[in-house]
Wavefront OBJ file of the C-alpha trace (Angstrom):
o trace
v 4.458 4.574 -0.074
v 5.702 2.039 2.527
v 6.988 -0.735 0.465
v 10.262 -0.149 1.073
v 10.204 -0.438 4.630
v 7.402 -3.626 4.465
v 9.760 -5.134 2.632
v 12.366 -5.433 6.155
v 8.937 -7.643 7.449
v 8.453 -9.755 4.435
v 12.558 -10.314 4.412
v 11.628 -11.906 7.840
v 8.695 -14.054 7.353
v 11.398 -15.645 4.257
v 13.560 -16.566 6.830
v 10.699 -17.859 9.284
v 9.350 -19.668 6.305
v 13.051 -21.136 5.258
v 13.608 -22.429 8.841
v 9.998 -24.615 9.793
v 9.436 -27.601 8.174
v 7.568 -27.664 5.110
v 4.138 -28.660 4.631
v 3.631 -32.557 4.258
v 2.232 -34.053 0.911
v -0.516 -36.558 1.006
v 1.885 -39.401 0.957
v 4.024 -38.183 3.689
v 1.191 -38.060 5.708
v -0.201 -41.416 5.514
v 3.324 -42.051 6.186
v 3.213 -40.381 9.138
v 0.063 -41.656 10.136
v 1.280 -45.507 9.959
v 4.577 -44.492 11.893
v 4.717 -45.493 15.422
v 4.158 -42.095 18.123
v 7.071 -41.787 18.875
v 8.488 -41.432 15.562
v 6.191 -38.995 14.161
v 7.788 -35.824 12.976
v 7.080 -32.737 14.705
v 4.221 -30.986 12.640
v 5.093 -27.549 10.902
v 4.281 -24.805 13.584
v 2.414 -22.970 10.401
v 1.264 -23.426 6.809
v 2.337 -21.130 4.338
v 1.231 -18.155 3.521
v -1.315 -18.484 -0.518
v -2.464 -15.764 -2.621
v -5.947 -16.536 -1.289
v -4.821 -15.312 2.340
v -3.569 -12.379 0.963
v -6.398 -11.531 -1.191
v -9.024 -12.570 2.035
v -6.665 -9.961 4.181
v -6.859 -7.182 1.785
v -10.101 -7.367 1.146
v -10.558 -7.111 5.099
v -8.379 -3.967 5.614
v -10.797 -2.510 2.414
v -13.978 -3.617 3.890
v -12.256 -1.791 7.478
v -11.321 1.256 5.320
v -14.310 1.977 3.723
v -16.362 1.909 7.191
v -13.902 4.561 8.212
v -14.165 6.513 4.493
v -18.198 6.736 5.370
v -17.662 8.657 8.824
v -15.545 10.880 6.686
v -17.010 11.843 4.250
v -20.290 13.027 6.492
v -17.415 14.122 8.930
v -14.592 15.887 6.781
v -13.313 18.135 9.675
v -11.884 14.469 11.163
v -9.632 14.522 8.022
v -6.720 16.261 9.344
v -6.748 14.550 12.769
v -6.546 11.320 10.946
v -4.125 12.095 8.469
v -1.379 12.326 11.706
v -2.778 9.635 13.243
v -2.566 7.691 9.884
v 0.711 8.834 9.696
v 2.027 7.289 12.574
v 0.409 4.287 12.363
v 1.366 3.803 8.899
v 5.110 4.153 10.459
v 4.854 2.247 13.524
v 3.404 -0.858 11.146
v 5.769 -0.588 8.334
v 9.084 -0.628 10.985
v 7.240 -3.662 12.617
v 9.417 -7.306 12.066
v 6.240 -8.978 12.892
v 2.937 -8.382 11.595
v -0.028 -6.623 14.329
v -3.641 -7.628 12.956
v -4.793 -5.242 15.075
v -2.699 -2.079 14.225
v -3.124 -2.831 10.192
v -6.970 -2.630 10.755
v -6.898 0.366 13.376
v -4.177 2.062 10.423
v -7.296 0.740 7.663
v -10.158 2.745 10.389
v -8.312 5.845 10.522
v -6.999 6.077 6.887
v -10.518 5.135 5.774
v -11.580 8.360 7.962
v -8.854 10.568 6.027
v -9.646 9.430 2.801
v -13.492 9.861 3.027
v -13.174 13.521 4.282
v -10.426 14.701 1.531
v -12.660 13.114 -1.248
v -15.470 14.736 -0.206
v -14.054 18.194 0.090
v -12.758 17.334 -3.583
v -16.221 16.362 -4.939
v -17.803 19.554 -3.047
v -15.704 21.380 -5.445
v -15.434 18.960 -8.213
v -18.289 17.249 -8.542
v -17.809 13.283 -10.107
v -14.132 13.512 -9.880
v -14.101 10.865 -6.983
v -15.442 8.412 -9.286
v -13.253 9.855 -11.650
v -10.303 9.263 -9.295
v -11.654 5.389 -8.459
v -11.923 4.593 -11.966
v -8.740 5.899 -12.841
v -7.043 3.872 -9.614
v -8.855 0.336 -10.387
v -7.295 1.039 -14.476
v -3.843 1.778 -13.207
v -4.074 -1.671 -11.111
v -5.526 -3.511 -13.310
v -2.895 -2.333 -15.895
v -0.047 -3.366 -14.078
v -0.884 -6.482 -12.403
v -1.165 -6.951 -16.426
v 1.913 -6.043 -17.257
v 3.695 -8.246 -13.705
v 1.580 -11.213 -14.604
v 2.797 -11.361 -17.855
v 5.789 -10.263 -16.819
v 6.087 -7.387 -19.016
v 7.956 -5.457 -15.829
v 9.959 -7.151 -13.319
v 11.327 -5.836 -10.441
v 15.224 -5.952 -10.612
v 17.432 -5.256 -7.523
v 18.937 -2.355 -9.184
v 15.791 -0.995 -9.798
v 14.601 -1.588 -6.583
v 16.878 0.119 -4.904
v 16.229 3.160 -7.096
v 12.627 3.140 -5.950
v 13.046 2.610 -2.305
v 15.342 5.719 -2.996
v 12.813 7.307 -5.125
v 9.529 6.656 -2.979
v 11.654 7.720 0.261
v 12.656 11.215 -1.020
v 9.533 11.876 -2.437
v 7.845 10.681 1.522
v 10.044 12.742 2.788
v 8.950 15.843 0.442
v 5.653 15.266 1.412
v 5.798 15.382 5.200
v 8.206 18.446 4.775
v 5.669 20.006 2.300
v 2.980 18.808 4.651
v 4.292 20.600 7.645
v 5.436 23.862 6.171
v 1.587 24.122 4.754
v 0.191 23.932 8.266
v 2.638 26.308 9.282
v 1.995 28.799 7.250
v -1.360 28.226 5.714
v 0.166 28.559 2.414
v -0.187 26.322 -0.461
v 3.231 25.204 -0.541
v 5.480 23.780 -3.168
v 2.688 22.405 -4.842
v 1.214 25.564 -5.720
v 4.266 27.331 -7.505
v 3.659 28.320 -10.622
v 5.857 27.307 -13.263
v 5.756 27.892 -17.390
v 6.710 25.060 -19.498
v 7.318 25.769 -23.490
v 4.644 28.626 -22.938
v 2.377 26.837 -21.020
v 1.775 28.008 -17.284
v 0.457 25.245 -14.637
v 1.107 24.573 -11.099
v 4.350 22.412 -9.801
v 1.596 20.218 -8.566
v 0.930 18.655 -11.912
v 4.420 17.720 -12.476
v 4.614 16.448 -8.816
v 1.404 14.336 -9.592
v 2.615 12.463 -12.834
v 5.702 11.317 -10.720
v 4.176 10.612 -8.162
v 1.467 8.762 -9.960
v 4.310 6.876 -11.449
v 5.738 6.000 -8.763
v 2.505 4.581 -6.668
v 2.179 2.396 -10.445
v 5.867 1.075 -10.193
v 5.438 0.288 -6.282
v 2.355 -1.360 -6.943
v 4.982 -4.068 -9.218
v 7.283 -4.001 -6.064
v 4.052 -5.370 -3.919
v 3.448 -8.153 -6.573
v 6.945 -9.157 -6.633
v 6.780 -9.140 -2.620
v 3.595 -11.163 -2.226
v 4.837 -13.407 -5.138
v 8.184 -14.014 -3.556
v 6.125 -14.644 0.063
v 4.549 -17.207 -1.629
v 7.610 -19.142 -3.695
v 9.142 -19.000 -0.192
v 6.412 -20.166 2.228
v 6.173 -18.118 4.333
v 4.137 -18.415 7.530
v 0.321 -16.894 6.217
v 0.669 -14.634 9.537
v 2.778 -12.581 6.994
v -0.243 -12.038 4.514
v -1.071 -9.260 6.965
v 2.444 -7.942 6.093
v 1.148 -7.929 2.105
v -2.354 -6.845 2.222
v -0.946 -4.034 4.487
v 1.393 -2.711 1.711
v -1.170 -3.055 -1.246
v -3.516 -1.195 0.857
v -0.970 1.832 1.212
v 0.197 1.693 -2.153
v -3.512 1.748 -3.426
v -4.609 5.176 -1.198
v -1.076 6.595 -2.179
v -2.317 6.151 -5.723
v -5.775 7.257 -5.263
v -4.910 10.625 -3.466
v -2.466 11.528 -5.911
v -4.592 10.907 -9.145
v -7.736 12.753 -7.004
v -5.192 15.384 -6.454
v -3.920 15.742 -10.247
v -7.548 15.324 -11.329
v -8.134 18.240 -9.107
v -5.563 20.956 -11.503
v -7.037 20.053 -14.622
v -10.432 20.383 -13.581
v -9.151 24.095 -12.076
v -8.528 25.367 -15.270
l 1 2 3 4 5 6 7 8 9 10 11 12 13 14 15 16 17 18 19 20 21 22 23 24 25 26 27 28 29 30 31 32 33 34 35 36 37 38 39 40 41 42 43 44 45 46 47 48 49 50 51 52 53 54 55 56 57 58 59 60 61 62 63 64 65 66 67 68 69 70 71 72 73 74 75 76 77 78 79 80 81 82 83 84 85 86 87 88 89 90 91 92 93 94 95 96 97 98 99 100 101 102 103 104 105 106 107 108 109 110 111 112 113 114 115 116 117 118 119 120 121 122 123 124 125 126 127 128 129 130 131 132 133 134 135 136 137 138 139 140 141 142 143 144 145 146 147 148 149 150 151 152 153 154 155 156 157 158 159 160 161 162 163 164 165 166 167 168 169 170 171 172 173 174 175 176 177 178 179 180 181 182 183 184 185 186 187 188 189 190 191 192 193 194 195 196 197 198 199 200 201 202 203 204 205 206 207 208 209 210 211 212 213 214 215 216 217 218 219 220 221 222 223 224 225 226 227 228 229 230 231 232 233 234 235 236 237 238 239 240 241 242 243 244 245 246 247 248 249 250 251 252 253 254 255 256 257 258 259 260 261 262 263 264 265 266 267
């Protein structure tokens, strides 16, 4: 759900990576090499940033995030703590210019803890539909890093701004939503009922598709980033920056498929 405001970081590294010199080739180096000292170019200050480093760092903040999801899910009354830690975290590291390696992993610990005690508290009264919800997740990725890589859907800058739009109302709904339930121990908007052509279901349902389609379409936007970080060079310290968004994109998209799993297995 943070894409839009990662993107202000990756914006940066393009301009970091635009502004060192670019990596030698083979030949400039043994160019280099036979030079005399003094006339050796300054090396570049850091290589640029490949799709290995930012699969290596994602699969890092997982590996952190599924530590955390185990002390959850034997310790689900840590979920709520962590959610507002999370929370902030998740703020303080998307409004960061540079990248902290140590915040995105503390953000991974804690969100880990969140997400291990909500999906056990689902699968005490739903048992399989965490599986259910992981499946579900790894198909929706796998479908649309299908259709980027193929380029089926590109990211446009109209349409980008429509989702940064999009995704930032519908943050903004949920901490709202989020608040007004712990206020008043009610179920909140979510829980409305509403009929549609005869058919009665919760608000929630609708509320899940969208958002469900929304986590899919910023998924795209965190291709196109990480793609763009790499057609640019920039510095790999930004990789953080990337495996930080996929990671937030991914447990957006898992909570809310858990969550619309969780009405039609209600009924």
């Amino acid at each position: 759900m943070s894409n839009p405001l990662v993107r202000r970081g990756l914006e940066q590294g393009i301009q970091a990576g635009r502004s060192q010199t670019p990596a030698p080739s083979a030949e400039q180096l043994d160019q280099m090499y036979r030079m005399p000292s003094a006339e050796r170019p300054t090396a570049p200050a850091e290589r640029p940033m490949t799709y290995d480093d930012v699969l290596m760092k994602t699969a890092f903040c997982f590996a952190v995030l599924l530590a955390g999801a185990v002390v959850g899910w034997f310790m689900p009354i840590l979920a709520l703590p962590a959610a507002i830690v999370g929370l902030v975290l998740g703020l303080v590291n998307a409004f960061k210019r540079e990248p902290n390696k140590a915040l995105i992993l503390l953000y991974a610990g804690i969100q880990g803890v969140f997400l291990g005690g909500i999906s056990g508290i689902f699968e005490a009264s739903y048992s399989g539909i965490v599986m259910q919800a992981v499946l579900a997740t790894l198909c929706v990725f796998g479908l649309m890093f299908a259709l980027f890589r193929f380029r089926v859907i590109r990211m446009s800058k109209g349409f980008t701004k429509f989702l940064m739009l999009a995704v930032g109302g519908y943050a903004l709904f949920s901490i709202v939503n989020f608040v007004f339930v712990l206020a008043t121990g009610s179920g909140g908007a979510r829980s409305v009922e509403i009929s549609i052509m005869g058919v009665t279901m919760p608000l929630g349902v609708l509320i899940g598709i969208v958002a469900v389609v929304l986590a899919s379409l910023t998924l795209v936007a965190d291709f196109q980033m990480i793609e763009d970080g790499v057609k640019h060079r920039i510095p790999e310290r930004y990789s953080w920056t990337c495996a930080f968004s996929l990671m937030v994109t991914l447990v957006w998209l898992y909570i809310e498929i858990l969550r619309l799993l969780s009405y039609f297995r209600s009924n």
